[in-house]
C-alpha positions in Angstrom: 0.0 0.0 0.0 1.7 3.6 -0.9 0.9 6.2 0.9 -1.6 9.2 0.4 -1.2 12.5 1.3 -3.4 11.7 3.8 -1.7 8.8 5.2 -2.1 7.7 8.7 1.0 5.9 9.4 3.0 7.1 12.2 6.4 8.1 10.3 4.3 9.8 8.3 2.2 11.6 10.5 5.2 12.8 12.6 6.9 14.1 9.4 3.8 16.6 8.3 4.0 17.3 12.2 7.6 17.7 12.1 7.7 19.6 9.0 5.0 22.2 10.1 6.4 23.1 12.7 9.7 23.9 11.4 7.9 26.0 8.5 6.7 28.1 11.4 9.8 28.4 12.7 11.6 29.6 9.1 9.7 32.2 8.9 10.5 33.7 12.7 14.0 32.6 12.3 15.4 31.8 8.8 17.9 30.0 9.7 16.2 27.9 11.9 17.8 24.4 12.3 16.0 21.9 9.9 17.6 18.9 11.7 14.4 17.7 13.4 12.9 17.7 9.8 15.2 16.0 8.2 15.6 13.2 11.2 12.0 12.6 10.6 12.4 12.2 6.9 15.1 9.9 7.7 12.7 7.9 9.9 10.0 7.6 6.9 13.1 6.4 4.4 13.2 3.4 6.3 9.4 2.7 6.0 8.0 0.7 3.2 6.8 2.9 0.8 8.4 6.0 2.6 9.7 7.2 -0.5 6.8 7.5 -2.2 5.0 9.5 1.2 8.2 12.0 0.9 7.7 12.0 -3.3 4.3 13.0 -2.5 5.3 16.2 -0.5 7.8 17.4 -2.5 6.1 21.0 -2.8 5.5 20.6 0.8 9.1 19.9 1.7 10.5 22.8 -0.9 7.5 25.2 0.5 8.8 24.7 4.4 12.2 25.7 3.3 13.7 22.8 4.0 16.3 23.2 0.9 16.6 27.2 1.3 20.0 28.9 2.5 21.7 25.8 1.0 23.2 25.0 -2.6 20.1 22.0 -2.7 17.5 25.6 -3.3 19.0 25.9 -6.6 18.9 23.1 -8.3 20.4 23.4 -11.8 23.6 24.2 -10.1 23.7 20.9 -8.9 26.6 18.2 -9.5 25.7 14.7 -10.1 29.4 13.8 -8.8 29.1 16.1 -5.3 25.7 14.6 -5.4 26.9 11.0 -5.0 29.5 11.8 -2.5 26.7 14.0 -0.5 24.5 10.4 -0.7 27.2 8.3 0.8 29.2 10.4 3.6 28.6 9.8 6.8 26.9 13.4 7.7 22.9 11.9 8.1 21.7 15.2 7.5 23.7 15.5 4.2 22.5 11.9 2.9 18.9 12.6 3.7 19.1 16.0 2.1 20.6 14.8 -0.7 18.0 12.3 -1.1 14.7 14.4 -0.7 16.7 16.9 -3.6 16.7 13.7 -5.7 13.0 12.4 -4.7 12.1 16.3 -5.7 14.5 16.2 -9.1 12.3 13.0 -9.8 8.9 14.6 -9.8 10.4 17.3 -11.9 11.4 15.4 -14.6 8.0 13.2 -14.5 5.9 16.4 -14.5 4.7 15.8 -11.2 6.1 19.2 -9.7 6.9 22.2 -11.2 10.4 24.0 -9.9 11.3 27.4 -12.0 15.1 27.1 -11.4 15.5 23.9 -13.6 13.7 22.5 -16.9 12.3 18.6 -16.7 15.1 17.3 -18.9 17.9 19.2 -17.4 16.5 17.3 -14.0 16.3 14.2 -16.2 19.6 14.5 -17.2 20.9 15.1 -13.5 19.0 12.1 -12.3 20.7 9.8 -15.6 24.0 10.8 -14.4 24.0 10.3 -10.8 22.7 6.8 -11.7 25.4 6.5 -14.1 27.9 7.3 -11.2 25.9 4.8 -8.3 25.3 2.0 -10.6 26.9 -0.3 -8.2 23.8 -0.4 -6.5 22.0 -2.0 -9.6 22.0 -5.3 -8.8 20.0 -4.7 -5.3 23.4 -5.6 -3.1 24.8 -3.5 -0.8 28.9 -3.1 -0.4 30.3 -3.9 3.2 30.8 -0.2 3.7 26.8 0.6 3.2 25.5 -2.1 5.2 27.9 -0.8 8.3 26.9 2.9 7.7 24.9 4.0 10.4 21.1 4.6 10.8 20.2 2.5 8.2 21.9 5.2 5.3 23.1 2.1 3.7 19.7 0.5 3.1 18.3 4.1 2.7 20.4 4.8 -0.4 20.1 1.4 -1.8 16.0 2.0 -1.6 16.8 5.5 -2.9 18.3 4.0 -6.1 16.0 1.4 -6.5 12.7 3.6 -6.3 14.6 5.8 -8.9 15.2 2.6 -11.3 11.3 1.8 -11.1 10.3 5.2 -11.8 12.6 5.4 -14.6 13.1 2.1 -15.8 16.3 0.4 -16.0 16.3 -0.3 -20.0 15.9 3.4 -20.8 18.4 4.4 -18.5 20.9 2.5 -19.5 20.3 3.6 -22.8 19.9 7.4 -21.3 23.2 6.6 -19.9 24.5 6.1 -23.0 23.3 8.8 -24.9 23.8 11.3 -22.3 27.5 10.2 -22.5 27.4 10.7 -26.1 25.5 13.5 -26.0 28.4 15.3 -23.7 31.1 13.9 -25.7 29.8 15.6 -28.8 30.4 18.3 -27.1 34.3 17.9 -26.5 34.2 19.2 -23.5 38.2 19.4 -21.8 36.5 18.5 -18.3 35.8 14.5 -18.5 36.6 13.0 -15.4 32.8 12.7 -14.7 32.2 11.1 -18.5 34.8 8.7 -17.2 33.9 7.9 -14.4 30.3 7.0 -15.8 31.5 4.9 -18.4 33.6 3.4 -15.4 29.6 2.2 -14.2 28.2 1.5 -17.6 31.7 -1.1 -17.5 30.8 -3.0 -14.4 27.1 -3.0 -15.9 28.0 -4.8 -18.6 30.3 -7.1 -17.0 27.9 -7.9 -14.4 26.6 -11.8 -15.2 23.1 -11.3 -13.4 22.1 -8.4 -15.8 20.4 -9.1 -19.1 22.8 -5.8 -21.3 21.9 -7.9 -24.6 22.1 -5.0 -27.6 24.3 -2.6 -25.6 26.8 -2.3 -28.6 27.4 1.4 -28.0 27.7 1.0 -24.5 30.2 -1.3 -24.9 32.1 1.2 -27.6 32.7 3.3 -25.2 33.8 1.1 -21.9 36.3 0.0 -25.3 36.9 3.2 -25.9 38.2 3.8 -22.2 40.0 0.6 -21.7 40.6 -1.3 -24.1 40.9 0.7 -27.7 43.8 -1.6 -29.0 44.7 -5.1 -29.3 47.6 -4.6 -26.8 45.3 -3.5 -24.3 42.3 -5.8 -25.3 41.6 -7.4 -22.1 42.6 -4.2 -20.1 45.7 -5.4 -18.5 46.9 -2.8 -16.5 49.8 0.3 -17.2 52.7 -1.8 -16.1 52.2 -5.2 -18.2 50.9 -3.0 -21.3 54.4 -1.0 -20.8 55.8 -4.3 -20.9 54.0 -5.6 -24.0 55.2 -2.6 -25.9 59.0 -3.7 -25.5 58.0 -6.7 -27.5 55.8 -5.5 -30.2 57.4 -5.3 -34.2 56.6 -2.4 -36.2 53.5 -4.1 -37.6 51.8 -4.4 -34.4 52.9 -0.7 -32.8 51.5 0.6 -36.7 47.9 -1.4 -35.4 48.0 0.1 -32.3 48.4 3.5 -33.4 45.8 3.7 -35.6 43.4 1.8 -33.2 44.3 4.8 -30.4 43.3 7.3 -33.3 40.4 5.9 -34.0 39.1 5.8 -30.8 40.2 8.8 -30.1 38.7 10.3 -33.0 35.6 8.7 -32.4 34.6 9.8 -29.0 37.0 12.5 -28.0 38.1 10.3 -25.0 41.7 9.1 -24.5 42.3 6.1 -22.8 45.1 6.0 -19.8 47.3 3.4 -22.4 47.5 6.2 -25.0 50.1 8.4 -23.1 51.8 5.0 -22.1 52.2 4.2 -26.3 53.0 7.9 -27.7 55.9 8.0 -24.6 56.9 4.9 -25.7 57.0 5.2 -29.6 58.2 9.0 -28.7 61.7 6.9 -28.1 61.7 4.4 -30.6 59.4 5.1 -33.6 58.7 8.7 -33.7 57.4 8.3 -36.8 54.2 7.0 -35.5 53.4 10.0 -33.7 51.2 11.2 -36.5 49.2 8.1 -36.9 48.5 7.9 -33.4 47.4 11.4 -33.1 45.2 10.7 -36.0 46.8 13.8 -37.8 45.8 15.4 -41.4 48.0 17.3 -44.0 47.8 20.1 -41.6 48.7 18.6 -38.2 51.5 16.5 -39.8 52.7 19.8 -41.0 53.0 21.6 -37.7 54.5 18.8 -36.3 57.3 18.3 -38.3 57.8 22.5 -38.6 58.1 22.5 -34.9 59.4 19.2 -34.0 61.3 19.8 -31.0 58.8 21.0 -29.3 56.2 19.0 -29.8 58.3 16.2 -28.5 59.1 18.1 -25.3 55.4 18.5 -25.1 54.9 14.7 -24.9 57.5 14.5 -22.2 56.6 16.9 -20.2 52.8 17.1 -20.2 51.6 13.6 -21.7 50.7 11.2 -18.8 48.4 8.7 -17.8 47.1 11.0 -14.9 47.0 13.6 -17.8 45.7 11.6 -20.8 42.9 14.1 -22.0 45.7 16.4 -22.9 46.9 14.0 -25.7 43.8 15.1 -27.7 44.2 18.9 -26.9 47.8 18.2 -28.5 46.3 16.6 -31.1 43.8 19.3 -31.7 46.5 22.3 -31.7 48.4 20.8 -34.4 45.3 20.2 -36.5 43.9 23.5 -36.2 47.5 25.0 -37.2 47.7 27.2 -33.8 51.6 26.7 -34.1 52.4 28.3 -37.3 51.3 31.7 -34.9 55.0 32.0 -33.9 54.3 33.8 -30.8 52.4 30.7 -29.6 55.3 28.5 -30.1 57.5 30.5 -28.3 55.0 31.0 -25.4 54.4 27.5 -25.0 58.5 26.8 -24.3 58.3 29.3 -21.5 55.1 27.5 -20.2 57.6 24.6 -20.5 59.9 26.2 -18.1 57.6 27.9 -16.3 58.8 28.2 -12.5 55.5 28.4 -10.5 54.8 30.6 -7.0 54.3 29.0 -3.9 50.5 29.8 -3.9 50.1 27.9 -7.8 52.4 25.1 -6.6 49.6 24.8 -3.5 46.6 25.4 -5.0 47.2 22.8 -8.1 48.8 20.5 -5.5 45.2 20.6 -3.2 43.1 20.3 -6.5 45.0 17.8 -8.6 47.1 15.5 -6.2 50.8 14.3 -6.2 50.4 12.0 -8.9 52.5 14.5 -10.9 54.2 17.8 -10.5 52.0 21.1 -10.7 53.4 22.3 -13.5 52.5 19.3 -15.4 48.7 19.2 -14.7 49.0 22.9 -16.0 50.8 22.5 -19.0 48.1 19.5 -19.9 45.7 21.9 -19.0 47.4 24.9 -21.2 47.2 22.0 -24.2 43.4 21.3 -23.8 42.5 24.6 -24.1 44.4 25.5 -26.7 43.4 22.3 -28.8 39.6 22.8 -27.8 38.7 26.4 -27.4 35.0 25.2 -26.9 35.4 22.8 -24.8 35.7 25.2 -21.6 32.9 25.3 -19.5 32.3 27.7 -16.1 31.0 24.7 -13.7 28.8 26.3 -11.5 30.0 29.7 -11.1 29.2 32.9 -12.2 31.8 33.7 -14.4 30.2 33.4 -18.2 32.3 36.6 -19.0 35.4 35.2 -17.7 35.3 31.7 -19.9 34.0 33.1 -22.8 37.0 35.2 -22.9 39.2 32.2 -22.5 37.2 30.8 -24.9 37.5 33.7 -27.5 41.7 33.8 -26.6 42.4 30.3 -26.6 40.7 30.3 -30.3 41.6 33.5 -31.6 44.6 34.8 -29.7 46.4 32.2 -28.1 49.7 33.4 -27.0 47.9 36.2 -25.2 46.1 33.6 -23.2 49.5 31.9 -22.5 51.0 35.5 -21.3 47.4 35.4 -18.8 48.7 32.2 -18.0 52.4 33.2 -17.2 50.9 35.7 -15.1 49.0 34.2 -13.0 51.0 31.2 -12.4 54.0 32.8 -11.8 53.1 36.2 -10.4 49.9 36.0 -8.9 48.3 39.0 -10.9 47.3 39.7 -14.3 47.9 43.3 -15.6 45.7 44.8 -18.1 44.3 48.6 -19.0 40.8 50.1 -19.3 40.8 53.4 -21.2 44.0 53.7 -20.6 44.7 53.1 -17.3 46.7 50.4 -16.0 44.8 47.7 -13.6 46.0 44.9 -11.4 43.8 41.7 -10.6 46.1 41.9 -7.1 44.0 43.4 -4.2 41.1 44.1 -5.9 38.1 42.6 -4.3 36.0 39.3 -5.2 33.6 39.9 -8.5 30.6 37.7 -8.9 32.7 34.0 -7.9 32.9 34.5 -4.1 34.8 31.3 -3.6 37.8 29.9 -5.5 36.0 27.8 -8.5 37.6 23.9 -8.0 34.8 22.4 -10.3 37.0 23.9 -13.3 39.7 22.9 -15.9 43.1 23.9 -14.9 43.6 27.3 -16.3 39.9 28.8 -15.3 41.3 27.3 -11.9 44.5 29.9 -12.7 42.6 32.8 -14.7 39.0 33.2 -13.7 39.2 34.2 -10.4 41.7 37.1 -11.7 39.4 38.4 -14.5 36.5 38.1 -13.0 37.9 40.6 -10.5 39.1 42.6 -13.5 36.1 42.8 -14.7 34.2 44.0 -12.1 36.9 46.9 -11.4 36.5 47.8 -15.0 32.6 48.4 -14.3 33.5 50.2 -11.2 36.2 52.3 -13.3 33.3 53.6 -15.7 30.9 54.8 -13.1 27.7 56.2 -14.2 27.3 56.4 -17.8 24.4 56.7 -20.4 24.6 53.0 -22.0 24.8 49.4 -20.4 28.9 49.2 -19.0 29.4 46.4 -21.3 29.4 48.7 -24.1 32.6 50.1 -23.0 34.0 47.1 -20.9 34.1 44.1 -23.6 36.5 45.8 -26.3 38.5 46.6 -23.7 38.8 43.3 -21.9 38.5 40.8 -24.9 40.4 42.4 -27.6 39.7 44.8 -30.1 38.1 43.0 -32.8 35.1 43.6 -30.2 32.4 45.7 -32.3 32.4 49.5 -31.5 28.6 49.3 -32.3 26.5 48.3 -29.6 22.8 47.6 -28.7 20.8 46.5 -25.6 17.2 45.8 -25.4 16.0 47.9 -22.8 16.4 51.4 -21.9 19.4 51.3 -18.4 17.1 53.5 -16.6 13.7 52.0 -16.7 14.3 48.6 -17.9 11.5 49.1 -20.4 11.9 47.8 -23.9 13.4 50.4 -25.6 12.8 50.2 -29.7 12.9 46.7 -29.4 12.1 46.5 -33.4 15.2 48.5 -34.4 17.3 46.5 -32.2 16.2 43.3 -34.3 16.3 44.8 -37.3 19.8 45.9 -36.7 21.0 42.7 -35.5 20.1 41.2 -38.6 21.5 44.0 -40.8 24.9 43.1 -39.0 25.0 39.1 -38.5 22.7 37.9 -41.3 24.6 37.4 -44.9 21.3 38.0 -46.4 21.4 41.2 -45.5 24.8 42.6 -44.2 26.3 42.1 -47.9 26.9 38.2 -47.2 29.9 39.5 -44.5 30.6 36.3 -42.0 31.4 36.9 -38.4 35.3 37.0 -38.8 36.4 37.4 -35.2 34.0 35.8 -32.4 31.5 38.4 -31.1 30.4 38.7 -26.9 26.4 38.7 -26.9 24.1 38.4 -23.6 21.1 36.7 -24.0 17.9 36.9 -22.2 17.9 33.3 -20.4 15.0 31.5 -19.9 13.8 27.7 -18.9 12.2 25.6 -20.5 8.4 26.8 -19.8 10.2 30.0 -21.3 10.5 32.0 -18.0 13.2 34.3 -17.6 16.4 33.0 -15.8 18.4 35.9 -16.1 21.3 37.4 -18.5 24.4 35.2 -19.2 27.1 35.9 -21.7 27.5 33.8 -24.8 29.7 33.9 -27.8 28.4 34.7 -31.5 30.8 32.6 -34.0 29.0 32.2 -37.2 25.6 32.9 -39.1 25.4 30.2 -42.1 23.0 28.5 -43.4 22.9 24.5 -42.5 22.7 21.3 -45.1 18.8 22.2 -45.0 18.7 25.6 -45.7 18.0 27.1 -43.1 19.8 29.9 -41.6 21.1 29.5 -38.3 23.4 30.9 -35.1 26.4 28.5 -34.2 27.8 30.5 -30.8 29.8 28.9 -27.8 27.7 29.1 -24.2 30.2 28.8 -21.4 28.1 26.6 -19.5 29.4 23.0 -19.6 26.0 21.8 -21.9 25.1 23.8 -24.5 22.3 21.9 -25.4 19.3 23.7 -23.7 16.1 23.9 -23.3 15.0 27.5 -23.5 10.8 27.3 -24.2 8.5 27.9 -26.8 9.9 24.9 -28.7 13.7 26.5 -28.5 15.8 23.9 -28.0 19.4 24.3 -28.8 20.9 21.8 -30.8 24.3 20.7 -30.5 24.9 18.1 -33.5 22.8 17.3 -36.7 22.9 20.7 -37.6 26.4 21.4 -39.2 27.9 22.3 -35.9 31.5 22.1 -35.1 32.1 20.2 -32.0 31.6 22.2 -28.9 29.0 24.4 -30.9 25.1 25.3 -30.1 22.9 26.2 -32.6 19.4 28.1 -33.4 17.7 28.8 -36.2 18.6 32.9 -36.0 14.9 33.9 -35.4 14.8 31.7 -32.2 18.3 33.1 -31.2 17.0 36.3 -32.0 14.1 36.4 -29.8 16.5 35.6 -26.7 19.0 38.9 -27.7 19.8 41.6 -24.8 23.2 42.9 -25.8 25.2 42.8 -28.9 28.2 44.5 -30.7 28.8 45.5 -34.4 31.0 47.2 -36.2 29.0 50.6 -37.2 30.8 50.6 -40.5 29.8 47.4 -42.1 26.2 47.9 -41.1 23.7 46.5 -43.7 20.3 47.1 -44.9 18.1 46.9 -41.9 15.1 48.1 -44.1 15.3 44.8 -46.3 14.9 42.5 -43.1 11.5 41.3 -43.3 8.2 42.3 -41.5 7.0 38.9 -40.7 10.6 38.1 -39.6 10.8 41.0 -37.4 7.0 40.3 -35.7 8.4 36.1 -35.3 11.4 37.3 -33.3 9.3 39.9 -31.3 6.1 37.6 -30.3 8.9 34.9 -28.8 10.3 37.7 -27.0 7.4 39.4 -25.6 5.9 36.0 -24.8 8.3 35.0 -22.8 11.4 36.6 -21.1 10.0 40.1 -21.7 6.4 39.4 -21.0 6.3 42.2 -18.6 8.8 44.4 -20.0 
C-alpha cells in the first residue's frame, strides 16, 4: 500500500508534524535548524513505501524551506558527482538532504512538480547521471561499507536507487546513460573526469553476469573506448604489463596500435590512460608513428614536423596517464594550425619552463594530487584549451564573462592567453588597461565568484578568479554612464576585434523595452549574410542573451559567444555561438531547444535557427561601419522574433 497524502502511518504523521512546525519556525527565524525535519524524513526512508510519502510532499518539503540557504535551493547548479558523495558520507543530514533533492528532481522530470530554477530534462539528465555514477547499486546488493553505515543510510540509499530505477526504468536508462554520454562527448568538452567515471559504471554494468545488457553495442564502444581501444590492451591489462607488452611489439603491431588509439580517439573524443603510455613509448623508438597515433591530417603533420622539438618536449613533459585528455588537446593544436602563430610557439616553451609561485604550486597540488608535478597538470591543462577552445565550461560559477574570454583567446589569440597564463602562475596577478589606465587583478576585491571555483579545468582554476575581478573593477572604473557598461567594458577586456557598435534591449534606466524593433532589425542588418552584404562573423562576437527555462520564464542574463551565421545542409539559416556553460544543449521554451549536432555544428558548438536566437538577444556588438540594410529585413521576420520575445522573457517588460 503507498501512501496518500493523507496517510495515517505514524512516520508519516510525525513528518507533516515535524515539517509544520519547522515552517513556522523559518519564517521567525530563517535560519532555523531543519535537523528535526530532516531526522524525521530519515525515519520515513526506512518505511516501506516511505519514498513515495516524501515523493508526494515534495512542494510541501520545498514550501517549508527545507532546501533554502543551502546550494540543494538551486537546483540546476547541482553536480551529479558532489551529489553521489553527499549520498554516501557519513553526515545523516547530508545523505537525507541529498535524497529528498533527488525524490524532488524525480517529480520534476515526470511532470509531477513544477520548480522554475530547472527545466524537466535538465533534471532528467541530473538524475541519468548520478545513476550512471551509483550503478553499483544496480544489482539490489549493498557493499560492506553501506550495510555498516549507520542509521540504516546504507539501506536508505540502496532503496533510494532502487525507487529511482522503477520510476525510470532500467532499460531506458541505460540507454539514457549512454546517450547522455554521447551526447556530452559531442560536445568535446576538456572537463571529463565525470564522463569517465560513468563509463567506469556502464563497464561494471556490462560485466555484471546477473544483468540481461543484450544490444548494448554502444555501451560497450565506449567502456572499449576507455580501456581497451587496441589489441595490446584488449583485455585491459593494467599500465605496467601493457608497458611491458610494448617492449616486445614489431613495427606491424605498434602501426595497429596507433591507428586503433586514433580511431578511438577520434571517435569519441576520449583518450584512454594506455595512450600516453604508447605515444611515450613510440616518442623513443618510432617517432614516426606519432602522427598516426594522433590521428593527424596534412595540416597537423605539418606543424608537427615545422616545430618538432617542441612538440616532442610537449609529450614528455605534459603527456601522462594521470594527464591523458591532454593528448587530444595536442592533437587538436596541431590540427587546427595554432603553431604556425609563432608567438604561440614560443610562449608555449616558457610555459615549459615555467617556475611556479608557492601559492600555484599549492593550489594545483590541493586540487589535482601528487600524482604528478603542478606544472604538469598545467601544462596538460594549457594544451586542452588551446586544442579545444569550446570545450571550456564555467561549472557552477558565475563567471560566463570570464570563460567566454578564454574561450575567444584560446581560439583566436592564443599566446595572449599563454601570457594570462604566465601571469597568473607565476606572479599572482594579471595586468591589463581600461581606457588607458593600468589595472592589477592583485588586491582588488571578489567579483561575482565569491569562492575559489575547483569544479573547473586547470587554467579557469588559474585565470578566472583574476578576470572576473578585473572585470568588475572595470565596471567600477566607468561609473555612471548613459549605455549598459558592457558597451565600453568588452572591447576593452576581450580584444579589439570587439564591435564598437553596440545595442541593448532595454532602456538602463527604466528597464523598459526600448525600440525593441530597431534592435532586431539591426542585429540582422549586421549578423545575417542576407542582408549585411553576405559578410561572416570574422572574429568571435560577446552577446548576452535573455535566459529563460524551459516553460520560457526568464532566468536571467548570461554571456554567450556569437561565432557564425550560415546556413545549415537544409537551408535554413542558423546561429552556431559557444555558451560557457558545460552543456550547451538547452532547453529555452517555446519549442527553442538548442541543438548541439545534426545541424552542421562544429564540435563544442550550439545552434538556433537565428529567429529563435533572435528572440533571446539583450546585448550585442557590431561594427557601425559594415552595417547592412536593416530596411530589407522582413516584416514577418521582425514580428516572429518579437512575439517569442514578448511572450516569454520580456512578457512584462
Amino acid at each position: 500500500m503507498k501512501y496518500s497524502a493523507n496517510s495515517t502511518h505514524p512516520a508519516v504523521i510525525e513528518f507533516d508534524t515535524t515539517l509544520a512546525r519547522f515552517a513556522q519556525n523559518r519564517k521567525v527565524d530563517p535560519k532555523a535548524s531543519s535537523a528535526e525535519v530532516l531526522e524525521s524524513a530519515r525515519v520515513v526512508m526506512t518505511t516501506h513505501e516511505g519514498l513515495n510519502a516524501l515523493y508526494e510532499r515534495v512542494a510541501a518539503v520545498e514550501n517549508a524551506g527545507v532546501f533554502a540557504g543551502r546550494d540543494w535551493a538551486k537546483p540546476a547548479i547541482l553536480q551529479p558527482g558532489l551529489a553521489v558523495r553527499s549520498l554516501r558520507q557519513s553526515n545523516a543530514d547530508i545523505t537525507v538532504i541529498e535524497a529528498l533533492s533527488e525524490i524532488r528532481m524525480l517529480a520534476i522530470a515526470s511532470r509531477d512538480y513544477f520548480h522554475p530554477g530547472i527545466a524537466t530534462e535538465q533534471a532528467r539528465n541530473f538524475l541519468t547521471q548520478v545513476m550512471a555514477l551509483n550503478l553499483d547499486l544496480l544489482s539490489g546488493q549493498m557493499s560492506e561499507a553501506d550495510r555498516e553505515r549507520p542509521q540504516e543510510l546504507g539501506a536508505i540509499v540502496q532503496s533510494l536507487y532502487q525507487y529511482l530505477l522503477e520510476h525510470l526504468g532500467y532499460e531506458s536508462i541505460l540507454a539514457s546513460l549512454v546517450g547522455e554520454v554521447k551526447r556530452l562527448l559531442a560536445q568535446r568538452p576538456i572537463q571529463t573526469d565525470s564522463i569517465k567515471k560513468m563509463i567506469s559504471q556502464i563497464a561494471k554494468c556490462l560485466f555484471d553476469p546477473e544483468l540481461d545488457t543484450t544490444g548494448s553495442e554502444d555501451a560497450a564502444r565506449l567502456v572499449r573506448a576507455l580501456f581497451s581501444p587496441t589489441k595490446g590492451c584488449r583485455e585491459d591489462p593494467g599500465l605496467e604489463v601493457y608497458n611491458q607488452r610494448l617492449a616486445t611489439m614489431d613495427g606491424t603491431a605498434l602501426m595497429g596500435e596507433a591507428t586503433a588509439f586514433a580511431k578511438a580517439m577520434d571517435e569519441t573524443g576520449l583518450v584512454s590512460a594506455y595512450q600516453p603510455l604508447f605515444l611515450r613509448f613510440i616518442r623513443n623508438h618510432r617517432d614516426d608513428l606519432i602522427p598516426i597515433a594522433l590521428g593527424l591530417s596534412a595540416t597537423g603533420i605539418d606543424a608537427l614536423h615545422c616545430y618538432r622539438q617542441l612538440v616532442f618536449r610537449l609529450i614528455d613533459d605534459a603527456i601522462f596517464p594521470e594527464t591523458s585528455q591532454a593528448t587530444y588537446g595536442l592533437a587538436m593544436l596541431l590540427e587546427r594550425g595554432t603553431l604556425f602563430h609563432p608567438p604561440v610557439a614560443a610562449g608555449l616553451w616558457r610555459q615549459i619552463e615555467l617556475k611556479l609561485s608557492d601559492e600555484t604550486t599549492e593550489l594545483l597540488t590541493s586540487v589535482f594530487g601528487e600524482a604528478q608535478p603542478p606544472r604538469v597538470f598545467l601544462l596538460a591543462g594549457v594544451l586542452s584549451i588551446l586544442g579545444l577552445p569550446l570545450g571550456v565550461g564555467q561549472g557552477n560559477n558565475p563567471t560566463c564573462q570570464s570563460v567566454i574570454g578564454l574561450s575567444m583567446w584560446a581560439d583566436n589569440d592564443a599566446d595572449y592567453l599563454l601570457q594570462l597564463v604566465a601571469w597568473a602562475a607565476r606572479d599572482n596577478e594579471i595586468l591589463t588597461r581600461f581606457e588607458g589606465e593600468q589595472i592589477s587583478s592583485k588586491g582588488l576585491e571578489d567579483g561575482l565568484a565569491k569562492e575559489l571555483p575547483l569544479d573547473v579545468d586547470v587554467v579557469s582554476l588559474m585565470l578566472v578568479p583574476h578576470l572576473d575581478r578585473l572585470y568588475i573593477e572595470m565596471g567600477r572604473l566607468c561609473g555612471d554612464r548613459d549605455d549598459d557598461l558592457h558597451r565600453w567594458i568588452n572591447p576593452e577586456f576581450y580584444g579589439w576585434w570587439v564591435g564598437h557598435g553596440f545595442r541593448v534591449v532595454t532602456d538602463i534606466h527604466t528597464g523598459k523595452l526600448d525600440d525593441y524593433e530597431g534592435f532586431i532589425r539591426q542585429f540582422y542588418a549586421s549578423y545575417h549574410p542576407y542582408y549585411n552584404g553576405n559578410m561572416p562573423v570574422i572574429h568571435p562576437q560577446p552577446a548576452g542573451i535573455a535566459s529563460t527555462d524551459s516553460g520560457g520564464r526568464y532566468v536571467g542574463r548570461h554571456a554567450i559567444t556569437i561565432l557564425r551565421v550560415a546556413l545549415d545542409a537544409h537551408a535554413q539559416m542558423r546561429v552556431y555561438f559557444f555558451n560557457p556553460n558545460n552543456d550547451g544543449g538547452q532547453d529555452w521554451g517555446q519549442g527553442i531547444v538548442c541543438s548541439i549536432q545534426g545541424k552542421d555544428e562544429l564540435n563544442g558548438e550550439a545552434s538556433l535557427p537565428i529567429a529563435e536566437f533572435a528572440s533571446r538577444m539583450y546585448v550585442y556588438h557590431y561594427d557601425p561601419l559594415e552595417l547592412g540594410d536593416t530596411d530589407a529585413v522582413p516584416d514577418e521576420e521582425v514580428a516572429l522574433v518579437m512575439e517569442l520575445g514578448r511572450t516569454s522573457w520580456a512578457k512584462d517588460l
